[in-house]
N, C-alpha and C positions, 0 to 999 in steps of 0.2 A: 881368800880361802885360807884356813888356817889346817896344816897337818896333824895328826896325833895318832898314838901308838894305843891302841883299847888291847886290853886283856881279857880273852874266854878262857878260862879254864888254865888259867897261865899260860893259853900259848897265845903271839901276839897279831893284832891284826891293826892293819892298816888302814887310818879313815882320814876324813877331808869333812870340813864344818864348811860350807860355803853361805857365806853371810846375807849377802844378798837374796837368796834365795830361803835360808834359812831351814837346812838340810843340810843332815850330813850323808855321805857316800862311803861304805865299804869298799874295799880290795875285795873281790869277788873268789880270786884265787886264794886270799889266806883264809875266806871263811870255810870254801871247799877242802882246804888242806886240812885245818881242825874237827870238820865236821867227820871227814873222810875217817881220818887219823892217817893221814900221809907224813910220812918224815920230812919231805922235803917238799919245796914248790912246784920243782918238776912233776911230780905225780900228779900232786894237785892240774896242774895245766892238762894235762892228761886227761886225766879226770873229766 
């Protein structure tokens, strides 16, 4: 599994490349937080 920081819109999300499978995985809360426009992660979890 390899980590990595993607940028939408300059703000950052957090994803996972999992090799074996060959697919990557979002952070569900950072895309909710960007999409949202929430300042923080808390809201986002909220959310």
């Amino acid at each position: 599994m390899t980590d990595k920081i993607q940028l939408y819109e300059d703000q950052p999300i957090r994803t996972a490349w999992v090799e074996d499978e060959e697919e990557w995985y979002f952070s569900i809360v950072d895309v909710v937080k960007v999409l949202t426009e929430q300042p923080d992660t808390d809201g986002a979890r909220n959310y």
